[in-house]
N, C-alpha and C positions, 0 to 999 in steps of 0.2 A: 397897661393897655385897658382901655374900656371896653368890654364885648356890646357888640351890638345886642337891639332890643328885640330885635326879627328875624328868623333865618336868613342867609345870603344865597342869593348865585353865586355859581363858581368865579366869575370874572370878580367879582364883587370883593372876594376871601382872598384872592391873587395879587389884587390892590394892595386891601391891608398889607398881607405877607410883604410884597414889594418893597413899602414903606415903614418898614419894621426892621432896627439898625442890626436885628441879628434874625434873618429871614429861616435861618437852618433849627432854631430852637421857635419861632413863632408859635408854633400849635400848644404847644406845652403850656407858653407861658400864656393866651388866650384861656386855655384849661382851666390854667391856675387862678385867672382870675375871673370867670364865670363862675370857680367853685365859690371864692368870696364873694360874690354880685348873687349867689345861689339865680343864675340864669335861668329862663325857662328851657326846659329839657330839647326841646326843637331848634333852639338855636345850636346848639351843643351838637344837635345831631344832624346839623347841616352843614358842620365844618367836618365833622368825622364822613359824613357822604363827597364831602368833595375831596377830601385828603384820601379815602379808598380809591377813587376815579383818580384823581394823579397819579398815584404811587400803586396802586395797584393791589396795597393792602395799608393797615395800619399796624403801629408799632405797640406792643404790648404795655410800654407805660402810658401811651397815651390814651388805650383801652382801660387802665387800670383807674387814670384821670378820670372818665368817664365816668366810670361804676362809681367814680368818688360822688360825684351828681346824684346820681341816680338814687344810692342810699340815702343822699344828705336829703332827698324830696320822696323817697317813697315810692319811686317807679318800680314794681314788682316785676311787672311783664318786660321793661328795659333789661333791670338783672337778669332775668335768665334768659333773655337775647345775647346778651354780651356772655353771659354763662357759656353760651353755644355756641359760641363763636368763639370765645378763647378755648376751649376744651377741643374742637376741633384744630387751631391752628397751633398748640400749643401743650404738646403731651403733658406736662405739669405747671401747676401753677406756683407760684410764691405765697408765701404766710400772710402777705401784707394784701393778696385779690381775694383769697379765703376769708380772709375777718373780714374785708366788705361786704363778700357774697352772703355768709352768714350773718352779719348782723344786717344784710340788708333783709333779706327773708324771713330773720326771724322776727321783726318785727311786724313782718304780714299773715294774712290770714295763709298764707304758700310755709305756715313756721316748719309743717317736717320736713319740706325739701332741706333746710337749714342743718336738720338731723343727718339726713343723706351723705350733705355736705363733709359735715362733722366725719364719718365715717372713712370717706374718702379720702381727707387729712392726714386719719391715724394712720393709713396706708405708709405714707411715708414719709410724717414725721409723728413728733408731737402737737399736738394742738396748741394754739396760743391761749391764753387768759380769755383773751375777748369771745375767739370762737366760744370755748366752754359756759361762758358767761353770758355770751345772748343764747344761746343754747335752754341754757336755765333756766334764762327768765323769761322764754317764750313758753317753756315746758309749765312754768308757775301762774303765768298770764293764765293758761288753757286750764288750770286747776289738775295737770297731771304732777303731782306734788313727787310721787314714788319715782317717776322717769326723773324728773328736775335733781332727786336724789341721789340716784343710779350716777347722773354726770358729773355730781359732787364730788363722791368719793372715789368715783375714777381721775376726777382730776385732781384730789389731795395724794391718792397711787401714783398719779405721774409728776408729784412734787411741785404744779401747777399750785402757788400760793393765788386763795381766793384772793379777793378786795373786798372791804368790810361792806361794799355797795352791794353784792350779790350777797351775800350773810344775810343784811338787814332786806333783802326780799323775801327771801326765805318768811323771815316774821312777818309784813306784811300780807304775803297770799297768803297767808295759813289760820289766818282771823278767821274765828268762828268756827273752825273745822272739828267736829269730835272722831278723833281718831289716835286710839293709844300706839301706833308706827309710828307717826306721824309726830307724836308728844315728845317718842323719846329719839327722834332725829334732831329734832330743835332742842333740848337737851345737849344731844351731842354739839352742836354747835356753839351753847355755852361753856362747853368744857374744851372743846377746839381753844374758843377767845383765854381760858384759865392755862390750861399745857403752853399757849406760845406766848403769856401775857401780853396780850391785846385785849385795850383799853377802846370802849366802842363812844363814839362822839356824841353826844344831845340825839340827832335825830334816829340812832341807831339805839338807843337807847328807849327812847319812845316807844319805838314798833314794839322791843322786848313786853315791856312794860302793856303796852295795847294787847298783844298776843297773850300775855298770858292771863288778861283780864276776859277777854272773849273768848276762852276755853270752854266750852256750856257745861256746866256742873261743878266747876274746878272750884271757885271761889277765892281766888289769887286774889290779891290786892297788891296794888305798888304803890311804894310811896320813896318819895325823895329825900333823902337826908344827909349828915356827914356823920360819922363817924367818931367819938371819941376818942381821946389820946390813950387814953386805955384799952381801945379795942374793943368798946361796948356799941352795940346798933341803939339808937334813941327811942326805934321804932319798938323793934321787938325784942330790946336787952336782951341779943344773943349776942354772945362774944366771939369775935371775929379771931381763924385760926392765926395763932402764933406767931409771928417772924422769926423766931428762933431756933434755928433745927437743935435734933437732941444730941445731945455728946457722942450717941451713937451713929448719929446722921452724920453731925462732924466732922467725924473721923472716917467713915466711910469715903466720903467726899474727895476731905482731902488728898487721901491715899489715891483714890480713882484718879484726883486731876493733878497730882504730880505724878503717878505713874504713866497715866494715858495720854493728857497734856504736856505734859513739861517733856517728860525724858521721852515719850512714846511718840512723838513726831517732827518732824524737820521741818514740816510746813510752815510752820508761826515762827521759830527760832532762825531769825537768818545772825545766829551768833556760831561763832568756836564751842567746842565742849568744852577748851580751856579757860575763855572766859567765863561759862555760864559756873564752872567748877567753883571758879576765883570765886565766884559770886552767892555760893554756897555757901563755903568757908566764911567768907565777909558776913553774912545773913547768920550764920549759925554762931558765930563770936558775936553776937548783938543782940540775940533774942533777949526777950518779946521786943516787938516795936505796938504802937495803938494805931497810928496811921502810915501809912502807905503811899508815898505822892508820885505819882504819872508825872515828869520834871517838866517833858517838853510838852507833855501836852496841855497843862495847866498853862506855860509859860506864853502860849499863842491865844489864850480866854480873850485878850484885849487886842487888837490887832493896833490900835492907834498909838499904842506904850511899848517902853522896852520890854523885851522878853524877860529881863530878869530882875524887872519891876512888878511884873506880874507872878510871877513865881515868888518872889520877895514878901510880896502884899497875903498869898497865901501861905506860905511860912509863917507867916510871922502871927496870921491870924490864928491857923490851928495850933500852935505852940503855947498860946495863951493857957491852957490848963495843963503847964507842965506835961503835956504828953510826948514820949518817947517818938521821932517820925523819924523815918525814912524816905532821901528823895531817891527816885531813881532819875540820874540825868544821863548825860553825855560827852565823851571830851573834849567836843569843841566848846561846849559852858566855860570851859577852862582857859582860853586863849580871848586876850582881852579882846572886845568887837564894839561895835558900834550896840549889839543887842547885850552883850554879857561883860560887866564890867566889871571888872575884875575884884572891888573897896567891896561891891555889893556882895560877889559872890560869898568872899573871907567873911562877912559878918552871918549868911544865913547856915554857912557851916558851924556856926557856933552854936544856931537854935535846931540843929538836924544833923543826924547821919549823913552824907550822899555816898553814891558808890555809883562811878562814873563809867559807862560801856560805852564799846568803839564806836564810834556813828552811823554802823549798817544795823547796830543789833533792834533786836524785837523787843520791846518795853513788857510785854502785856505775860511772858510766861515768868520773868523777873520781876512782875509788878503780882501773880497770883501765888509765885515760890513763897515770898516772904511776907503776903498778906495771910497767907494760909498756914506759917509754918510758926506766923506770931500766936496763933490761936485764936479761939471763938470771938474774944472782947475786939480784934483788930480788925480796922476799916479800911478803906483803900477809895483810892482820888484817884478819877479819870474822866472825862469825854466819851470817852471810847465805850461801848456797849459790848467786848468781849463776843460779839456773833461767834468768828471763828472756833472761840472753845465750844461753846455749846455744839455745835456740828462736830468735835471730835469725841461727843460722851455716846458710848453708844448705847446703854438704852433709857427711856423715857424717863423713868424715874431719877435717873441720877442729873438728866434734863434738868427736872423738873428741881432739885435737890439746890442745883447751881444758881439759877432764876432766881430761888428762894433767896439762897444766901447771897447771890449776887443783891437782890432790891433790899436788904436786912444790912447791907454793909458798906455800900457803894454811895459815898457822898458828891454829890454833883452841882458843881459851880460852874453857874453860867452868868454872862456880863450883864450886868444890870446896868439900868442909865442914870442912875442917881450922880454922873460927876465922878470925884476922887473920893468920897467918903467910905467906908469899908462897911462891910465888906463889898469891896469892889463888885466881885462876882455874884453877887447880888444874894442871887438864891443859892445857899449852900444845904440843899434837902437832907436833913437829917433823917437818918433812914428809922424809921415806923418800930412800934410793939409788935402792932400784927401786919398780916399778910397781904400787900394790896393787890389781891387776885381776885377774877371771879370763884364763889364759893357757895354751895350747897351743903342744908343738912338733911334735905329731900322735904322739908315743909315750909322752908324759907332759902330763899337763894339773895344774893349779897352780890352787886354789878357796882363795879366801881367803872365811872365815865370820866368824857372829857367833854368840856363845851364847844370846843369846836373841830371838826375832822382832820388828824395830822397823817399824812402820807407817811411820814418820817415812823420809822419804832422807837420809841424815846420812852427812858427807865423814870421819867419827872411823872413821879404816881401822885396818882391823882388823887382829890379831899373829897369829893363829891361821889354819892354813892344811890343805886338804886337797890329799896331794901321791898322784896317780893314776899309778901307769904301768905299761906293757904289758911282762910279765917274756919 
């Protein structure tokens, strides 16, 4: 539907509707497409005036429509018309007229009604991302940097993950500011990004870099560089912390996440205790293995190939320096198929272990048993980024212990387009000397980036680094 260019008479709206093949949903889909045409506000409010005069009232998604307008153009006084008028007809609102209402307001000079708002929400739920967030950044607009703070880490308390777009506001407002709160909030914030390894993008990186150069007194410098394979900074030949936890880390570790993890929850494990047994047994007659293969989920890297062409191709690659692997598969690997054929399978048994679980079970605590039980030297193959464990460590440091060893041992193959040449999976990151985290020795800090912003959390650590220090 095209909306008109001018407001209508009623007779005029009744037309349209008339000749519109689904007259009962008409207003809606008019809505919907003034919000694309971004209408002027009077046309909008001339169908909403005649649709009250029909009916008697209007329906609250079509109010909700409305307020979509009004935010997309900046009607301050429209929102909190409709404000008052849904609050009267309508004891509660939904999540989805609150993040309008709010980031309509907070983007106007009316930003504490948006607080108000905010207020109002917690009543009776949690807040969304977005309220908190234009919240924030109307508080940071107005240089109230302490309030903008206060809604930060109430909303890291209500497990409200930020978006690295309000992070890198934070650095933005805070240029020029001399205020030691204020220093070691933004601090905190790079040690947020180092605790959850979050790798911050080019522009997010700049604002860092900007901020801590406009510190007045500070004498920060930043400079861009990469890293040595040795773990040396080019800038300021500080060497970059370890990859390697210590034997006593180790072993901490381990014990923590076959106790906590493995045996200590049913969540992850949709196996038998008498499989995962067998599977024990099997693991502990084999020890050490050096690598550790994810069977199926290596085996889907290529979607245009067979599955056990692509598991074949990675066998046979990692196997090159005589190393001891383990695959973990599946027993339908086992029954010839169009994917798993049967010649291919017998010959990568000859270059590997496998030990085959029923087709419901969980890879990922059978894929950390026997990465972990090989010891320190053993690596382990997967896609999969293991979230769920880290949610079962409970506290930060053994967190943080896992991350570690998880980016220090976790090889990661992804399809490259190079054709059939090998390695297929293009990129197989061999995991680093040192640490690829954000890191402080409190006169240099060390931000490893990425060039362009990934939505995705992805353990593919990055070569490029922003090296910070106080001259």
């Amino acid at each position: 539907v095209q909306p008109p260019e001018k407001p209508l008479q009623a007779e005029e709206w009744n037309k349209l509707r008339e000749d519109f093949q689904s007259p009962e949903i008409f207003e809606e889909v008019m809505l919907n497409s003034m919000i694309r045409c971004n209408s002027p506000i009077d046309v909008a409010k001339s169908l909403l005036t005649h649709l009250a005069k029909r009916n008697g009232d209007i329906a609250y998604n079509v109010l909700v429509k409305y307020l979509t307008l009004c935010v997309q153009q900046g009607q301050v006084s429209e929102i909190r018309d409709v404000y008052d008028v849904m609050k009267v007809r309508f004891k509660i609102l939904e999540s989805g007229a609150y993040n309008l209402m709010i980031k309509g307001l907070s983007n106007s000079d009316q930003w504490r009604m948006a607080l108000t708002l905010l207020e109002e929400v917690k009543k009776i739920m949690i807040p969304s991302r977005t309220c908190y967030e234009s919240c924030i950044k109307a508080a940071s607009r107005h240089q109230e940097m302490k309030l903008a703070f206060e809604l930060y880490h109430e909303m890291l308390a209500k497990d409200v993950i930020p978006t690295l777009d309000v992070l890198q506001s934070f650095f933005d407002f805070s240029r020029g500011m001399k205020d030691a709160e204020l220093q070691k909030e933004l601090f905190g914030i790079l040690l947020y990004l180092r605790e959850n390894q979050i790798y911050p993008y080019e522009t997010f990186m700049r604002s860092i870099k900007l901020w801590f150069e406009s510190i007045p007194g500070g004498n920060w410098r930043g400079y861009l560089t990469n890293i040595k394979d040795s773990g040396q900074c080019p800038v300021c030949n500080h060497q970059l912390e370890d990859s390697n936890l210590t034997e006593e880390e180790y072993s901490n570790l381990s014990e923590r996440i076959i106790r906590d993890v493995i045996h200590g929850t049913d969540t992850f494990r949709k196996t038998s205790p008498q499989e995962f047994e067998a599977f024990q047994t099997f693991v502990e007659n084999r020890l050490p293995f050096d690598i550790v293969i994810d069977g199926l989920n290596v085996s889907h890297i290529k979607t245009r190939r067979m599955q056990c062409e692509n598991l074949f191709d990675a066998v046979n690659y990692l196997a090159k320096e005589n190393a001891r692997l383990l695959v973990l598969g599946r027993k339908h690997m086992l029954i010839n198929s169009s994917n798993w054929k049967r010649k291919i399978m017998k010959e990568m048994q000859n270059k590997a272990d496998f030990f085959f679980a029923e087709n419901i079970s969980e890879d990922d605590a059978f894929l950390l048993y026997a990465t972990l039980r090989s010891g320190k030297h053993c690596k382990f193959v997967t896609r999969d980024f293991l979230r769920d464990h880290k949610a079962c460590l409970p506290d930060s440091l053994t967190r943080h212990l896992f991350r570690k060893w998880q980016r220090g041992h976790q090889i990661l193959f992804s399809p490259s387009t190079e054709g059939r040449t090998f390695p297929l999976f293009f990129s197989q990151q061999p995991a680093f000397r040192y640490d690829c985290v954000v890191q402080t020795t409190g006169d240099t800090w060390h931000i490893p980036y990425k060039d362009v912003f990934e939505e995705k959390c992805s353990y593919q650590v990055p070569r490029k680094w922003l090296c910070i220090q106080r001259k």
